[in-house]
N, C-alpha and C positions, 0 to 999 in steps of 0.2 A: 481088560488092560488097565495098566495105573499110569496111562496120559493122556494129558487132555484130549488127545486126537479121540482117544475110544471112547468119550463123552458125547451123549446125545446134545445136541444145542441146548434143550430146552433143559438139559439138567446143571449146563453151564450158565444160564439164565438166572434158574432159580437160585444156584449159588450165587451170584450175585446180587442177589434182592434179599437173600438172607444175611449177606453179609450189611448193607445199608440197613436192614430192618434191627441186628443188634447195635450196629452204631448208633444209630439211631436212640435206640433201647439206653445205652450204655453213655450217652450226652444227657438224655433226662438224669439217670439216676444217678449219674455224679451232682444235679444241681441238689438233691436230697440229704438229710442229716447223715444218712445210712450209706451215704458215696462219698461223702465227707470225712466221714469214720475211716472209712478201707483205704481212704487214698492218704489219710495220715500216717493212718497202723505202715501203710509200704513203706510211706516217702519215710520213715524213723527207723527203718532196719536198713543192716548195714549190707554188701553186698555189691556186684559189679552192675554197671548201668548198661545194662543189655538192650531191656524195651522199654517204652513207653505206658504211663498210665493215661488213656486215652483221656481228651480234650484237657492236657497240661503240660508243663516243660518238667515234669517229672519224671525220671530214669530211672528203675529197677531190676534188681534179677528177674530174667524170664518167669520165673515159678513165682515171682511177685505181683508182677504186670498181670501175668493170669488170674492170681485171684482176687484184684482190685478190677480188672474188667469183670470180667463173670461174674461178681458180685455186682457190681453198677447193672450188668445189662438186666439182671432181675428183681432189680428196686423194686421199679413200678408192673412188673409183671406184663409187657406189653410186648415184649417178644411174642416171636410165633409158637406155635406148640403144633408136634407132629403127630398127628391123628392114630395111626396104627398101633404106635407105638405108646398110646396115652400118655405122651412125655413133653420136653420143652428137650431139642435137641440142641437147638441154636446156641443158647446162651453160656452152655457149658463147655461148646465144644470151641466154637469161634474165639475166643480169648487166646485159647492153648495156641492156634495157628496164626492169630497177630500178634503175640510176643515169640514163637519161637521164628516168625518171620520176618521179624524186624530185627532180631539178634543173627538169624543168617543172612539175613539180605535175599528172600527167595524170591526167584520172578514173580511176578501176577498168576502165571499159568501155574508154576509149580503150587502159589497159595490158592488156589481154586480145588487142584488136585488133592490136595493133604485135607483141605476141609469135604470133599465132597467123600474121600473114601473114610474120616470119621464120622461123618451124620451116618454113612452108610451101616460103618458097625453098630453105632448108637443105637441106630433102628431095629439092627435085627437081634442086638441082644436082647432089647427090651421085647419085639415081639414073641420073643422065643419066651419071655416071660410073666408077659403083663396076662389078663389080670390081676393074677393071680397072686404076684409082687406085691401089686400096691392094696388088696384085700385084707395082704397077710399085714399091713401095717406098715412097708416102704414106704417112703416119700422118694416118686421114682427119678425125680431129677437131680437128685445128688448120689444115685445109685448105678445105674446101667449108662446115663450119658457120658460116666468119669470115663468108659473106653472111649469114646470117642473122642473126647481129648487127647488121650494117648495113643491111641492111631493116629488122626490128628499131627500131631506132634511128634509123631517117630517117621513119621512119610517126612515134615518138613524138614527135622534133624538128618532126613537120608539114613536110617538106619536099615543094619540087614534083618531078613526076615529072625535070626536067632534074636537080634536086640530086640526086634519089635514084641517077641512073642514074650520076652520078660518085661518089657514096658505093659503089655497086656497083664503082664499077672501084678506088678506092684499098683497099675490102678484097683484092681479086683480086689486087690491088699487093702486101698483107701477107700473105695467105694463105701457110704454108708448114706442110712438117711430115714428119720423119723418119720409117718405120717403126723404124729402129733405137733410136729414145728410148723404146721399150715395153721394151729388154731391156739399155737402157744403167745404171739402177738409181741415175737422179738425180732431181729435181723437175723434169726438165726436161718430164715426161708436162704434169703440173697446170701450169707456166707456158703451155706451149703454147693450152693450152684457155684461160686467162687473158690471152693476146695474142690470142686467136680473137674474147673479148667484148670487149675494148679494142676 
C-alpha cells in the first residue's frame, strides 16, 4: 500500500532519522564555499517562490530549492549511504520531497509517504544494477537515485499513475554521472546529487 497505515513502524522511524540526518547534512554544507555557490546561483534566478532553500529566508521554484538542497546535503559527504544499493539515496531524494512539500503544503504523513516510496525505488533501481553500473564508470548517485526524486515528487505532487510513469522516464532522460568527478576535485560531486533532487 501507498499509506502510511501499510508502513511497518520501524520503517517510519527510519524515515525519520533520515530525514534529520540530511538536514542535518544540508545545514553543514550550506556553512561551506560550495553551499555558498548553490544558494547564490538559486537566489539570482528568476522564478515563483514555492520552497525554501534550507537554513535561509530564501524562496525558490521547487526545481530550485531541490538542487540547492541536494547539493548542500552532499558538501561534506556525511549523509548516509544505503548499503545494497552501493549508493547515497538520502541526499538526492529528500530535497525533491521538501521543496515539493513545502510548495504543496503536504502533511507530515503524506511527506513520510512520498519519501519512503522514493528511497524504495532508488533502491531497487540501483540494485537491479549495481555493480555493474558503477564498474562500468557511473558515478551512482547522480544516476539511479534521480528516480527517486521523481517518485519522490510525483507521490507528493499527487500524480496519476500515467503522470508518474512519464515523471519516471524524463528523470531516466536526466539521470547521468561520471565516476571520474569523485577524483576530479570540483563541486562537480554535490552539483550532481543536486541535479539528482532537481
Amino acid at each position: 500500500g501507498t499509506d502510511i497505515a501499510s508502513f511497518p513502524e520501524e520503517v517510519i522511524e527510519k524515515a525519520k532519522l533520515e530525514t534529520l540526518d540530511v538536514l542535518g547534512a544540508i545545514f553543514g554544507g550550506q556553512q561551506t564555499e560550495s553551499g555558498a555557490m548553490i544558494s547564490r546561483f538559486v537566489s539570482q534566478q528568476a522564478g515563483a517562490t514555492e520552497a525554501t532553500v534550507v537554513g535561509s529566508n530564501v524562496r525558490v521554484p521547487c526545481a530550485n530549492a531541490a538542487l540547492a538542497n541536494g547539493t548542500m546535503a552532499f558538501v561534506l559527504g556525511v549523509d548516509s549511504g544505503e548499503h545494497s544499493s552501493l549508493s547515497h539515496i538520502t541526499a538526492p531524494t529528500l530535497p525533491a520531497v521538501l521543496a515539493v512539500g513545502e510548495q504543496r503544503n503536504i502533511s507530515g504523513e503524506d511527506f513520510i509517504v512520498s519519501f519512503v516510496l522514493g528511497y524504495e525505488i532508488a533502491v531497487r533501481v540501483g540494485r537491479a544494477i549495481q555493480p555493474a553500473h558503477r564498474v562500468r564508470g557511473h558515478w551512482s548517485i547522480s544516476t539511479f537515485p534521480t528516480f527517486g526524486g521523481a517518485a519522490a515528487g510525483a507521490k507528493a505532487l499527487g500524480l496519476s499513475a500515467r503522470e508518474t510513469v512519464y515523471a519516471l522516464g524524463l528523470a531516466g532522460l536526466q539521470a547521468s554521472g561520471l565516476g571520474e568527478i569523485e577524483t576530479a576535485g570540483t563541486m562537480g560531486r554535490q552539483f550532481m546529487v543536486g541535479k539528482s533532487a532537481q
